[in-house]
SEBAMAR-256584 format. One record per atom (N, C-alpha, C): y negated, z, x. Coordinates in pm, whole numbers, plus 50000, padded with zeros to 5 digits. Layout:
N
SITE; y; z; x
SITE; Y; Z; X
...
***
This chain:
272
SITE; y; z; x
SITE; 48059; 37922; 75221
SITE; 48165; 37822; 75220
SITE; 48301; 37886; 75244
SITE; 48281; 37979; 75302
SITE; 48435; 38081; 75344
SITE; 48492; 38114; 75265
SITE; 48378; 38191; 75163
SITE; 48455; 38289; 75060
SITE; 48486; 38171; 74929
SITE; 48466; 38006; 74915
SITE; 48454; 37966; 74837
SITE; 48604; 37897; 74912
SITE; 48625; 37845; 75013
SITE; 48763; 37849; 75062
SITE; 48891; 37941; 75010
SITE; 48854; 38106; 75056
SITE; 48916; 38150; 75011
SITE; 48956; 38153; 74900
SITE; 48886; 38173; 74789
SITE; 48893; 38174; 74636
SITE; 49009; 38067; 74605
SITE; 48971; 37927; 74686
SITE; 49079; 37826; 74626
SITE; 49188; 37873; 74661
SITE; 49225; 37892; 74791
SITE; 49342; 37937; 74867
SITE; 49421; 38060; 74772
SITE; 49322; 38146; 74727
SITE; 49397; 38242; 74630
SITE; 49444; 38194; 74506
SITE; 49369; 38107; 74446
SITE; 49415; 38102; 74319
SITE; 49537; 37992; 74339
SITE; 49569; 37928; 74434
SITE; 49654; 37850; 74457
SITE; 49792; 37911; 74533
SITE; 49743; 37978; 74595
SITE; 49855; 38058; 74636
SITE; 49886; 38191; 74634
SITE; 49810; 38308; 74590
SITE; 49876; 38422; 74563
SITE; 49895; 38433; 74407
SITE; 50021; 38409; 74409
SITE; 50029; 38471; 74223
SITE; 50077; 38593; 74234
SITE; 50028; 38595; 74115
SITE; 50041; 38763; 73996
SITE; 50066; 38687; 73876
SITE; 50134; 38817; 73797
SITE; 50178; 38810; 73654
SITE; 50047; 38870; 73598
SITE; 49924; 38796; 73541
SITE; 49839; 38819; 73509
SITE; 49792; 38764; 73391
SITE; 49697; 38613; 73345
SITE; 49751; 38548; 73255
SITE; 49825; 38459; 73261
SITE; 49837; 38363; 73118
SITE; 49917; 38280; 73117
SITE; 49827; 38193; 73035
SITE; 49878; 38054; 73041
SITE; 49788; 37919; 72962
SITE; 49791; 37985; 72762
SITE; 49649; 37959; 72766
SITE; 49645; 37996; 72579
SITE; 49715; 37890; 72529
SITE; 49832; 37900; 72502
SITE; 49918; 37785; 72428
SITE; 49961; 37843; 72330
SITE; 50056; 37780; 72243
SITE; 50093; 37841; 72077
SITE; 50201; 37883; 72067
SITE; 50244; 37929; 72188
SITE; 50376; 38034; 72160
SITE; 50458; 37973; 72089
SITE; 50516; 37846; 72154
SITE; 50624; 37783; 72117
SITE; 50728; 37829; 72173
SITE; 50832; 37842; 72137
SITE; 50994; 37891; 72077
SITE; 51051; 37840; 72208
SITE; 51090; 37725; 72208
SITE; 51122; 37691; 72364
SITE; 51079; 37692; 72492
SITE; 50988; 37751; 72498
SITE; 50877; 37776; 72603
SITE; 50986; 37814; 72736
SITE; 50984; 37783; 72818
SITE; 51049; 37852; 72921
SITE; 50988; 37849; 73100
SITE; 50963; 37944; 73117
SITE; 50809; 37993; 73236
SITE; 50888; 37945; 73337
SITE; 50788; 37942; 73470
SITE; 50835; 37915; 73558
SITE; 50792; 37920; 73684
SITE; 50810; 37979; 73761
SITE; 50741; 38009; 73900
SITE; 50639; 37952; 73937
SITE; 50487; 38016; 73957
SITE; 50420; 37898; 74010
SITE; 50308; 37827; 73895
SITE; 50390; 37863; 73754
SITE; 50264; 37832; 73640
SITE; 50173; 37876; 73645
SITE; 50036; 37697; 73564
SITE; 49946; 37784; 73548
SITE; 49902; 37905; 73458
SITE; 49791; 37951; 73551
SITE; 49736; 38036; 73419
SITE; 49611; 38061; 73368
SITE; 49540; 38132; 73299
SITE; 49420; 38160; 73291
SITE; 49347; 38141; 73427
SITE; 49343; 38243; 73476
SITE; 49267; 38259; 73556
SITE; 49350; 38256; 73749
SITE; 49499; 38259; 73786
SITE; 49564; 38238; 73883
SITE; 49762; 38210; 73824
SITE; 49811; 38135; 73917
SITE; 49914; 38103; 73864
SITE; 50002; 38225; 73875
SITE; 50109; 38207; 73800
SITE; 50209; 38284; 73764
SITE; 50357; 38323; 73826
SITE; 50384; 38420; 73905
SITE; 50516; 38426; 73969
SITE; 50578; 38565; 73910
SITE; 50697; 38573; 73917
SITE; 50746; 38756; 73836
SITE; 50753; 38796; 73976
SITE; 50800; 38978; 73915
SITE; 50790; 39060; 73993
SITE; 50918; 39065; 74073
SITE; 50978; 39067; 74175
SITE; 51100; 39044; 74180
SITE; 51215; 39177; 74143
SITE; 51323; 39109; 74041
SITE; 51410; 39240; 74024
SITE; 51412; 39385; 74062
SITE; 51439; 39339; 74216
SITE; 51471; 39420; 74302
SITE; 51292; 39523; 74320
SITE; 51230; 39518; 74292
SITE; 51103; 39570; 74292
SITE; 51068; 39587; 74187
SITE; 51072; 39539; 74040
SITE; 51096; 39613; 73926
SITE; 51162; 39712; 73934
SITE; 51261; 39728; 73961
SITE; 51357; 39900; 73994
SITE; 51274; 39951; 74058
SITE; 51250; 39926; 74165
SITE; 51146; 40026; 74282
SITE; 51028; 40104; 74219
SITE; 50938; 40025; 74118
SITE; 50819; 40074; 74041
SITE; 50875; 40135; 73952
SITE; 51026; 40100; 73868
SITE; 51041; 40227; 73717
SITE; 51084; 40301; 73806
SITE; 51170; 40338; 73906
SITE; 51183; 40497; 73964
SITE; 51079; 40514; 73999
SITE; 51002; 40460; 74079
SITE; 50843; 40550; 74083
SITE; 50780; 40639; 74042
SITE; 50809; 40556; 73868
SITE; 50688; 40582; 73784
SITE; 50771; 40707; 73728
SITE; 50907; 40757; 73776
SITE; 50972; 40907; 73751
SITE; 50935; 40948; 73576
SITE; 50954; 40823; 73500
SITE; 50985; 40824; 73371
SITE; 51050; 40953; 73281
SITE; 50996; 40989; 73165
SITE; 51027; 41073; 73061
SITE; 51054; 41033; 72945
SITE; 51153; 41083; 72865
SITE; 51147; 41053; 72713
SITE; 50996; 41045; 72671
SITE; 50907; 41113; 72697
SITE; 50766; 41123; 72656
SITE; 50676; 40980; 72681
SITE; 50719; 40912; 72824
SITE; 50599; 40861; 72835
SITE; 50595; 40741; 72803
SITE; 50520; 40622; 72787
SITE; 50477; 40542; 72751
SITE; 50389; 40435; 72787
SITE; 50495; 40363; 72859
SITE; 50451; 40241; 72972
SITE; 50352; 40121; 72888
SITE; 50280; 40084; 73003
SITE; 50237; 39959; 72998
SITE; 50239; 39875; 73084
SITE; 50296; 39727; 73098
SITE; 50257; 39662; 73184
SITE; 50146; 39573; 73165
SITE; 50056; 39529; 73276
SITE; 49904; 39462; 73223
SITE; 49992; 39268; 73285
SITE; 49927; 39227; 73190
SITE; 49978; 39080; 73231
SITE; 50171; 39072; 73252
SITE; 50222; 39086; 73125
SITE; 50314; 39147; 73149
SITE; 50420; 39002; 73167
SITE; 50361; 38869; 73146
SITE; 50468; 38744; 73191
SITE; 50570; 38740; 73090
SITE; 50742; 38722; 73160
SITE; 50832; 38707; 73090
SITE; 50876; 38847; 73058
SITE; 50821; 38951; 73088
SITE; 50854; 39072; 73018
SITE; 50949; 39195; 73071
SITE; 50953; 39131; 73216
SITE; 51091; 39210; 73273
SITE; 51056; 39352; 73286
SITE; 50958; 39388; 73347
SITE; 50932; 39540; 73332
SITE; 50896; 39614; 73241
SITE; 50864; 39569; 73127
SITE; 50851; 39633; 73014
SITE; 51003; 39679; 72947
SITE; 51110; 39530; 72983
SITE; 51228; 39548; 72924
SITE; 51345; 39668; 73017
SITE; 51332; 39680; 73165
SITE; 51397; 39750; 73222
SITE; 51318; 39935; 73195
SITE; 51196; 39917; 73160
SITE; 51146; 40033; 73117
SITE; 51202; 40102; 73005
SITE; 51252; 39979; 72898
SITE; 51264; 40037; 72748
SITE; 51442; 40071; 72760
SITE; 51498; 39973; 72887
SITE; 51613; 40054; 72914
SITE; 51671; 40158; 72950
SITE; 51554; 40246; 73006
SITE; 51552; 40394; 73030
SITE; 51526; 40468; 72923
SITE; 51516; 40403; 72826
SITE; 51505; 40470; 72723
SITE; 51376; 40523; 72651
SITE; 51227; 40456; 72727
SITE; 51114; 40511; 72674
SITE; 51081; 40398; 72592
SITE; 50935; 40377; 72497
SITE; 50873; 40322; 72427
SITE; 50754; 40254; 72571
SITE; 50786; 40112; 72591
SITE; 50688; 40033; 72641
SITE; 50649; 39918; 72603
SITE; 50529; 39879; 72619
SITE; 50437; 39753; 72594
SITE; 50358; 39692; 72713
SITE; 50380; 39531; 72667
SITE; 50304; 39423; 72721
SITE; 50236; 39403; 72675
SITE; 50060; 39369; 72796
SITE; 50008; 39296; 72735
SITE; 49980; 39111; 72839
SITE; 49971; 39042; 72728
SITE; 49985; 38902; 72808
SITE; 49893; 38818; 72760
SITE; 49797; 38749; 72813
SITE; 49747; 38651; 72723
SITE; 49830; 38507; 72676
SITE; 49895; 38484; 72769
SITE; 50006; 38351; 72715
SITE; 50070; 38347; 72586
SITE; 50029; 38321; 72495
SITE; 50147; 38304; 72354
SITE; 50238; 38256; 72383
SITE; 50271; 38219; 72490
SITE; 50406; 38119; 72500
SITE; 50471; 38223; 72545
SITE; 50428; 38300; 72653
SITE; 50498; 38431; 72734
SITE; 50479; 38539; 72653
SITE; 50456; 38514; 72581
SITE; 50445; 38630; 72464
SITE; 50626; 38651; 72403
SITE; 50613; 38517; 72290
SITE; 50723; 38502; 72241
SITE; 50836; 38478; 72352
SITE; 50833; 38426; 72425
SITE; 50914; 38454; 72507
SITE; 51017; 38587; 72577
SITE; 50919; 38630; 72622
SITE; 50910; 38815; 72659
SITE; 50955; 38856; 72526
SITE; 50965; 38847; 72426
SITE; 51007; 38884; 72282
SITE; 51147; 38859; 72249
SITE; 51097; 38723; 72271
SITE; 51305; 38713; 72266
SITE; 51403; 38737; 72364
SITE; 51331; 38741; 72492
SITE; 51417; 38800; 72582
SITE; 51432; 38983; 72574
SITE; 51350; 39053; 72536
SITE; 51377; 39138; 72448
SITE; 51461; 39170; 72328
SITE; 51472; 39101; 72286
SITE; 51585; 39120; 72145
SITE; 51762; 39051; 72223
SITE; 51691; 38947; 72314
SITE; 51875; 38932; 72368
SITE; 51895; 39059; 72429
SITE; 51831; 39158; 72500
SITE; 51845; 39299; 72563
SITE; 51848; 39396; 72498
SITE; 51882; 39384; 72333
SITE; 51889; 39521; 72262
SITE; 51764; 39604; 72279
SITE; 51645; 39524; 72286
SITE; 51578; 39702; 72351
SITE; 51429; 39648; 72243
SITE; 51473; 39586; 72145
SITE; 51342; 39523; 72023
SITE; 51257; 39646; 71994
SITE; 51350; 39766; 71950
SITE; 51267; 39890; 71908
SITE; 51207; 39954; 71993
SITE; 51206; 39951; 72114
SITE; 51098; 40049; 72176
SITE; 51032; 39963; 72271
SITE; 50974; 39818; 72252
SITE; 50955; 39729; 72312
SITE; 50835; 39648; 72244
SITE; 50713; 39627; 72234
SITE; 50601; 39566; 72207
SITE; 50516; 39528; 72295
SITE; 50537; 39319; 72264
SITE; 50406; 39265; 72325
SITE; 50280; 39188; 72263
SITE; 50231; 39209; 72358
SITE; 50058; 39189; 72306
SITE; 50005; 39057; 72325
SITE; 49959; 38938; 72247
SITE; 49864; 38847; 72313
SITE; 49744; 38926; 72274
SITE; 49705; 38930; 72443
SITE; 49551; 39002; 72435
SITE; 49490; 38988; 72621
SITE; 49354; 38992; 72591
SITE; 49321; 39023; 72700
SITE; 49328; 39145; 72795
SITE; 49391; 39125; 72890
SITE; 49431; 39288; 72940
SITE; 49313; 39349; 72982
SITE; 49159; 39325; 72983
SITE; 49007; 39422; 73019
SITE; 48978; 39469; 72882
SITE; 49038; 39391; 72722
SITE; 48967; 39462; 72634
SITE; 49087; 39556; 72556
SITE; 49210; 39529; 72637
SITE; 49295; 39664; 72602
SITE; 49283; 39787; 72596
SITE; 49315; 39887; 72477
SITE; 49307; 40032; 72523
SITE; 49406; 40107; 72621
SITE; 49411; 40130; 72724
SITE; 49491; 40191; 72758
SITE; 49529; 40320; 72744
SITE; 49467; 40419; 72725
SITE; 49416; 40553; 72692
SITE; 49555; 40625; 72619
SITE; 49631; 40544; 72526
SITE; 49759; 40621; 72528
SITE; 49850; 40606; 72561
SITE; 49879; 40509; 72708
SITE; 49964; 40483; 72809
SITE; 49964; 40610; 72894
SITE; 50122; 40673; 72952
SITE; 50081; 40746; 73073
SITE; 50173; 40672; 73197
SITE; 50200; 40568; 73180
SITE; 50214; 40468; 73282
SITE; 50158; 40335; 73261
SITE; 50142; 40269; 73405
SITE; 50071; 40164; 73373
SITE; 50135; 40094; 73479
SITE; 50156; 39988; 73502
SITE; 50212; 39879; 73620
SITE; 50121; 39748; 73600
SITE; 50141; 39644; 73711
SITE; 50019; 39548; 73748
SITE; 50111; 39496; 73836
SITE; 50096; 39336; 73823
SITE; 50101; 39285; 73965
SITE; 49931; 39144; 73942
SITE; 49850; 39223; 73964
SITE; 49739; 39173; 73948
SITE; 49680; 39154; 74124
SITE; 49588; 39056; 74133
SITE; 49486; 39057; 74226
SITE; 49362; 39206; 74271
SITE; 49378; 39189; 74458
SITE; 49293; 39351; 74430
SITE; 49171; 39338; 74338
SITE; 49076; 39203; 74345
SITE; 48945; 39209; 74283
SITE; 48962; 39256; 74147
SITE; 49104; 39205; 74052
SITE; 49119; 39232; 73922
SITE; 49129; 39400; 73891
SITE; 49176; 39449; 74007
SITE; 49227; 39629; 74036
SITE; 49086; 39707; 74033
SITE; 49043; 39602; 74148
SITE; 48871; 39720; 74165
SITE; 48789; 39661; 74017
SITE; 48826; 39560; 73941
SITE; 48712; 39579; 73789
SITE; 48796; 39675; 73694
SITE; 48919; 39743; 73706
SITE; 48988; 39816; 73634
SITE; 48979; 39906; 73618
SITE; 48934; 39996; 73791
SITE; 48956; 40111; 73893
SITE; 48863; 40156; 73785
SITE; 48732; 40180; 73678
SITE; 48669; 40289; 73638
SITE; 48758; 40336; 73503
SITE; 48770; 40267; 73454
SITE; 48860; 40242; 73321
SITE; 48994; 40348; 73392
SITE; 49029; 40301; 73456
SITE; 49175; 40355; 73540
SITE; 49181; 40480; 73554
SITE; 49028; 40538; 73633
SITE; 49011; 40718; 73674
SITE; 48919; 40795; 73562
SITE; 48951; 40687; 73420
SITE; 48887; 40783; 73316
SITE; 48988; 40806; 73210
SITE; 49154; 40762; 73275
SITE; 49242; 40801; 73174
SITE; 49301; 40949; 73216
SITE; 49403; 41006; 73147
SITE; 49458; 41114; 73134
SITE; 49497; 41194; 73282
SITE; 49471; 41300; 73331
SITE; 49490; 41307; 73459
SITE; 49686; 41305; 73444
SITE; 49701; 41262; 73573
SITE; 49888; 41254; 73551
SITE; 49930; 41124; 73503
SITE; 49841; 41063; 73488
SITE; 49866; 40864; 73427
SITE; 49914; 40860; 73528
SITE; 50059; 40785; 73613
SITE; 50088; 40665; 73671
SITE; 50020; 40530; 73704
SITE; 49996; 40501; 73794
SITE; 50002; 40347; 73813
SITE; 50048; 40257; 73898
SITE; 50114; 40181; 73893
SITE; 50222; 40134; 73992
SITE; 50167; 40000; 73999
SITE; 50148; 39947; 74099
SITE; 50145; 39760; 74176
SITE; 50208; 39736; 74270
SITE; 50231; 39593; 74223
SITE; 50316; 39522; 74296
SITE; 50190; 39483; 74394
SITE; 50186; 39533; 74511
SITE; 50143; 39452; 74614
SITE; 50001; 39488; 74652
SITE; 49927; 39472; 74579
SITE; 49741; 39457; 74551
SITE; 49710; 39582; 74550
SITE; 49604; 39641; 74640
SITE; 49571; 39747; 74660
SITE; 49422; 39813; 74535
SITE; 49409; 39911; 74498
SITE; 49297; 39925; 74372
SITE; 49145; 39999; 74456
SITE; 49093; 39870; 74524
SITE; 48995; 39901; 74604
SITE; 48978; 40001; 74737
SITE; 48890; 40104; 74708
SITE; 48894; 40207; 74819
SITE; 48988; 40354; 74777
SITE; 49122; 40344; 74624
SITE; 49143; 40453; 74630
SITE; 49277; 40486; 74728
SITE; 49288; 40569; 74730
SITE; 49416; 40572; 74840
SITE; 49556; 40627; 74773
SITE; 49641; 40544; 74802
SITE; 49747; 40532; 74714
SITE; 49828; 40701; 74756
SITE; 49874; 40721; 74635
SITE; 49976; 40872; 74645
SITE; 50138; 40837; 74690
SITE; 50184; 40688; 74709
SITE; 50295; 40662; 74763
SITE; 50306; 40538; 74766
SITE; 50426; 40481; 74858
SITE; 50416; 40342; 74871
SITE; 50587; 40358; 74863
SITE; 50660; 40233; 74847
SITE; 50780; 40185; 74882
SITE; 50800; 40033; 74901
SITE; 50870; 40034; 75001
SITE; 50915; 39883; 75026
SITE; 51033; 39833; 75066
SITE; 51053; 39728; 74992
SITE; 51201; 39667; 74978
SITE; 51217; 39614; 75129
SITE; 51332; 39645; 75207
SITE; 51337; 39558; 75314
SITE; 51387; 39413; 75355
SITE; 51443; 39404; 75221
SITE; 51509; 39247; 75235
SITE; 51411; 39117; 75288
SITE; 51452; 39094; 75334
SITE; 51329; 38968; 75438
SITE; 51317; 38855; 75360
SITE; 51442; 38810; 75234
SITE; 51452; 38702; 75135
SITE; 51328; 38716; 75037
SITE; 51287; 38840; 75027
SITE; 51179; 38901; 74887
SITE; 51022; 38884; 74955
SITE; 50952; 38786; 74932
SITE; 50803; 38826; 74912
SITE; 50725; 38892; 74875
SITE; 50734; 38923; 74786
SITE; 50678; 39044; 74668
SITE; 50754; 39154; 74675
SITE; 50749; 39265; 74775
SITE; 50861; 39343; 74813
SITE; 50780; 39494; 74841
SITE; 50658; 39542; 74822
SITE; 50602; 39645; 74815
SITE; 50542; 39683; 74714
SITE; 50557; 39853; 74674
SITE; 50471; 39905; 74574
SITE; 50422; 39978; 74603
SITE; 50287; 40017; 74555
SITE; 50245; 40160; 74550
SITE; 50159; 40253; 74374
SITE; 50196; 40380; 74428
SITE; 50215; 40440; 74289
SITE; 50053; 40510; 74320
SITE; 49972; 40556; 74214
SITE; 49829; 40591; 74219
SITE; 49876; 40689; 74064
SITE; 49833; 40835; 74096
SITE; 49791; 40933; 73982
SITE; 49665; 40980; 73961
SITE; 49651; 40923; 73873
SITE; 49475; 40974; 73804
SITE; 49456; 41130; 73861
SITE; 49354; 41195; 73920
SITE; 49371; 41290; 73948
SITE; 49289; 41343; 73852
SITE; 49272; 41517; 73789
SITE; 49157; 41583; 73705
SITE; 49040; 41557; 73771
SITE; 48933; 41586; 73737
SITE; 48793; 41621; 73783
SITE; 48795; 41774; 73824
SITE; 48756; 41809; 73893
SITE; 48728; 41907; 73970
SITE; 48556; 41949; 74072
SITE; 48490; 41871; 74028
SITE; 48388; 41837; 74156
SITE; 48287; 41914; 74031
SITE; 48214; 41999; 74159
SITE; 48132; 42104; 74071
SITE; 48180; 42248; 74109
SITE; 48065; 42368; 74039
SITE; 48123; 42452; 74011
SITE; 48225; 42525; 73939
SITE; 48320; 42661; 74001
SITE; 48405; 42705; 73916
SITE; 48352; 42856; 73979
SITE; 48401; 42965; 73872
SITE; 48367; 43075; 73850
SITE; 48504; 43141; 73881
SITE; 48517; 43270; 73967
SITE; 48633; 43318; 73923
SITE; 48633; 43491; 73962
SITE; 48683; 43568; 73934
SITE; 48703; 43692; 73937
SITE; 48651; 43725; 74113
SITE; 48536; 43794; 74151
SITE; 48509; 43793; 74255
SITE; 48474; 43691; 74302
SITE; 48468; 43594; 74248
SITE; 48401; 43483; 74342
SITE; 48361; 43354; 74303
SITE; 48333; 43270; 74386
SITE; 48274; 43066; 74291
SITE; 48371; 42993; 74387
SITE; 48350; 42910; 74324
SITE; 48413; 42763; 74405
SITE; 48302; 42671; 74434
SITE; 48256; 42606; 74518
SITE; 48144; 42470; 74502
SITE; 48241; 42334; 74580
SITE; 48288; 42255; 74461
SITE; 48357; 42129; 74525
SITE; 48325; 42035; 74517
SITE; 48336; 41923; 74592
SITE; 48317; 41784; 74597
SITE; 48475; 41702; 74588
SITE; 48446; 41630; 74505
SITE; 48533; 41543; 74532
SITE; 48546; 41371; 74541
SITE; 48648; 41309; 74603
SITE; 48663; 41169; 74627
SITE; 48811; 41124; 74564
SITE; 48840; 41089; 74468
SITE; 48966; 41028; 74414
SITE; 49061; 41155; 74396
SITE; 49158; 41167; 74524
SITE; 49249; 41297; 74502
SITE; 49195; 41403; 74580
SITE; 49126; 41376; 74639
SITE; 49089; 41435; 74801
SITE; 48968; 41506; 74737
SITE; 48960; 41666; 74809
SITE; 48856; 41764; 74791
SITE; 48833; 41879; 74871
SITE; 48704; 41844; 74859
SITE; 48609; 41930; 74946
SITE; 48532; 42064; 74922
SITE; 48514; 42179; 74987
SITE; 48398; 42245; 74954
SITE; 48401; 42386; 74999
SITE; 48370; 42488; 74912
SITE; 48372; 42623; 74997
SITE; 48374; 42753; 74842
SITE; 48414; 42862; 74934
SITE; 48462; 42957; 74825
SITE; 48386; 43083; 74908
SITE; 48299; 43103; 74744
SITE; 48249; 43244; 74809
SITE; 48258; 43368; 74753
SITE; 48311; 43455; 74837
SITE; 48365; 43566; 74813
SITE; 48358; 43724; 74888
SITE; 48336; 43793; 74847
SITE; 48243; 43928; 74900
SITE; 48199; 43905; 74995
SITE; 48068; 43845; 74980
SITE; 47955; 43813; 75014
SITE; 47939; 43737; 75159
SITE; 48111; 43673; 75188
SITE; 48126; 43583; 75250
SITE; 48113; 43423; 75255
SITE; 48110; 43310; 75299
SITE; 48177; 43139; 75264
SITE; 48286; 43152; 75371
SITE; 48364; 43036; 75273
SITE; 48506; 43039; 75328
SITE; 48552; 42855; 75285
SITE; 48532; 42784; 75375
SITE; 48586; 42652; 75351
SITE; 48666; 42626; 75287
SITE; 48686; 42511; 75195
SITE; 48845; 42495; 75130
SITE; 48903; 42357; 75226
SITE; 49044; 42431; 75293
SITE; 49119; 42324; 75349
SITE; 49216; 42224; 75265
SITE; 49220; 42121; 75304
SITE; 49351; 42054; 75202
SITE; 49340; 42047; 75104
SITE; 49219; 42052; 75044
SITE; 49264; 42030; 74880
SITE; 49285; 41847; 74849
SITE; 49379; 41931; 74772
SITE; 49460; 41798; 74701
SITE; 49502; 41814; 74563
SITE; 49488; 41657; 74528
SITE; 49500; 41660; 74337
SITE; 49598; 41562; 74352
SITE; 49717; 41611; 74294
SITE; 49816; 41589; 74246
SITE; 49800; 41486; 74063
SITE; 49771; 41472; 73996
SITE; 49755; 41467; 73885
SITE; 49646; 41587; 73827
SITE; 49676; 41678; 73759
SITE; 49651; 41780; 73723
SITE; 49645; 41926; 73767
SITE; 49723; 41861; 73889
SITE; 49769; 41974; 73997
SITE; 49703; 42022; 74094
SITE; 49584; 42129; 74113
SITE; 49506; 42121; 74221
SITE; 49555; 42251; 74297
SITE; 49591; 42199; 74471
SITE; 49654; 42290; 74558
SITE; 49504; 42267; 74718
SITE; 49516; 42373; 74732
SITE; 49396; 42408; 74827
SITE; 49455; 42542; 74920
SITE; 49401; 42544; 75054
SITE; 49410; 42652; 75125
SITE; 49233; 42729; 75172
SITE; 49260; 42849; 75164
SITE; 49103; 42904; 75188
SITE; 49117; 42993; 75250
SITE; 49092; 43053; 75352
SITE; 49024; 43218; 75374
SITE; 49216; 43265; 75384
SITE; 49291; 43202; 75479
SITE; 49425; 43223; 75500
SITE; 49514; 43277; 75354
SITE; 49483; 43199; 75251
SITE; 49560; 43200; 75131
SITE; 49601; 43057; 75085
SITE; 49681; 43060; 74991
SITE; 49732; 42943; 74953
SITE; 49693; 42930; 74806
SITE; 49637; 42832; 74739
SITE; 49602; 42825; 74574
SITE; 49674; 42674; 74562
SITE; 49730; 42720; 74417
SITE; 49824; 42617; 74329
SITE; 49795; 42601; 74211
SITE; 49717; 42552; 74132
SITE; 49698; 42567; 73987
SITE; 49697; 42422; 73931
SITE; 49698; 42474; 73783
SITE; 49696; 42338; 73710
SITE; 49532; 42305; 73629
SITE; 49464; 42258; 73632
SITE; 49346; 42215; 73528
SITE; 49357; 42171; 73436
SITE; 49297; 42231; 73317
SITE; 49267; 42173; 73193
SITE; 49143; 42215; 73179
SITE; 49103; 42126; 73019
SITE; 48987; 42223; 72956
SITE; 48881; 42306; 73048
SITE; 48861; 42267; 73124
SITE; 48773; 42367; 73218
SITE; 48818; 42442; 73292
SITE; 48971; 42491; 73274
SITE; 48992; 42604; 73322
SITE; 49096; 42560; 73451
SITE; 49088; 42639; 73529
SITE; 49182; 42635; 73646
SITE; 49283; 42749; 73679
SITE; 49410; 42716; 73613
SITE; 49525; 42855; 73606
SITE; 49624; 42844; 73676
SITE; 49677; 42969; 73786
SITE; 49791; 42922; 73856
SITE; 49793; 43021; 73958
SITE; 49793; 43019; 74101
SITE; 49870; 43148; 74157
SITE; 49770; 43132; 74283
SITE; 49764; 43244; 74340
SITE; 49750; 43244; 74472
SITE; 49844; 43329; 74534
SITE; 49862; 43249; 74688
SITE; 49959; 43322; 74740
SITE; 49900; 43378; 74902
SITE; 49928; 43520; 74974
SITE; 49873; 43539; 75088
SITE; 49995; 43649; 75134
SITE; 50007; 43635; 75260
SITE; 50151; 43659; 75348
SITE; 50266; 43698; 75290
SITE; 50325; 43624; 75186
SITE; 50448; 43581; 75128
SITE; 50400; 43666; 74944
SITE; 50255; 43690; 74945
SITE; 50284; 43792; 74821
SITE; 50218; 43723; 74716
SITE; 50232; 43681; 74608
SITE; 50177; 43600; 74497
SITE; 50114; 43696; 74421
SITE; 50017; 43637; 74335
SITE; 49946; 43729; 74238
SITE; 49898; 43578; 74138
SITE; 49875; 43587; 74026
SITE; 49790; 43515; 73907
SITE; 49672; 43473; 73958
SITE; 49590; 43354; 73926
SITE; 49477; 43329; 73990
SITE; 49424; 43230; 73882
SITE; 49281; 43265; 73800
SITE; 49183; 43183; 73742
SITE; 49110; 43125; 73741
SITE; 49030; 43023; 73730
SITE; 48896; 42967; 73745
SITE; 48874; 42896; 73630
SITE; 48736; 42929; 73612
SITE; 48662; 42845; 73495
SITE; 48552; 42744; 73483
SITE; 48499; 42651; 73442
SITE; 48399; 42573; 73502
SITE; 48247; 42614; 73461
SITE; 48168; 42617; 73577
SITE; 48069; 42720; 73552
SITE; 47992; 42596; 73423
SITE; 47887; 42606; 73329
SITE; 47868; 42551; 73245
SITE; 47666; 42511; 73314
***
């Protein structure tokens, strides 16, 4: 009876820009705090926290936003004002066209596309940002989909945490007027968990989201790995009083080690 309490209580009172009513994307449509929607009602992200998530998301000419449940379109449109190529997806036809024409009053039509679609049967895969102001339950059915895109993907929410992973940064607006006033940013990290091979020695790691574990063996010693951490693509570890920095691809692990101020080249490969 609790959790069937709760449920009402949520869908009645926490909104997200998630869906919107399947209507026919009529022309005058004009949204409004609090609408229904598919599946929970509808509130935007506030301004002032749209800014907070595009600096976050530390944008490139290269990359290529998405927002999921993207509403009247505001973060897609302050995205395409930085100058990258971003897309909505929304199920509302009404918030569709909407988000469309408020797009074209903003000059920003060409690097700006929205979607009526369901945001679970979207591809995301050539997004390397992604933003949400979704519910956590909607985050944790996302979360596998999420840590099987590109390592170095972005993902930014408004508010809703993405189950048990642990966020790589948070920011929060302090204005006491703003409800919706925290974000946090999540980077796909590489895979790493397993063996690696390297000149003199192995790696055996475990890993949990960014966070990694394990040991390095080397003339005919073990030597714990402290700190490892995944950055995106970026895996930095301390071992056996040295410092390792490398990047992963393709199997391979390339980048430096460093021991009492002196650097040298450093490889690893994934044992097969």
């Amino acid at each position: 009876m609790k959790t069937l309490k709760f449920w009402i209580f949520a869908c009645l009172f926490l909104p997200v820009t998630l869906f919107g009513q399947n209507n026919t994307g009529k022309s005058n449509f004009e949204p409004h705090s609090g609408q229904d929607g598919k599946d929970v009602i509808w509130v935007p992200t506030p301004h002032q926290l749209v800014d907070v998530m595009i600096k976050m998301a530390n944008l490139t000419s290269s990359d290529y936003l998405v927002d999921l449940g993207s509403g009247d379109g505001r973060i897609v449109i302050a995205a395409a004002k930085k100058g990258i190529k971003a897309a909505g997806v929304e199920y509302n036809p009404d918030m569709v066209t909407y988000a469309r024409n408020y797009a074209e009053k903003e000059g920003v039509t060409n690097r700006t596309t929205f979607i009526q679609a369901d945001l679970f049967e979207y591809d995301l895969s050539k997004h390397t940002v992604i933003t949400m102001f979704l519910l956590s339950d909607i985050n944790r059915r996302l979360m596998p989909k999420l840590l099987e895109l590109a390592p170095g993907t972005r993902i930014i929410t408004n508010t809703f945490s993405i189950d048990d992973w642990p966020y790589d940064e948070k920011q929060e607006i302090t204005d006491e007027n703003i409800s919706w006033n925290t974000a946090y940013l999540w980077i796909v990290p590489a895979k790493v968990e397993g063996s690696w091979k390297f000149s003199g020695g192995e790696l055996d790691l475990s890993q949990k989201y960014q966070t990694v574990t394990g040991n390095m063996k080397m003339d005919g010693s073990t030597y714990p790995i402290n700190e490892g951490k995944l950055r995106g693509a970026v895996f930095t570890f301390n071992c056996n009083g040295a410092t390792y920095e490398c990047t992963v691809s393709n199997n391979q692990m390339k980048g430096t080690t460093k021991r009492a101020g002196t650097s040298r080249a450093w490889t690893a490969s994934k044992a097969q």
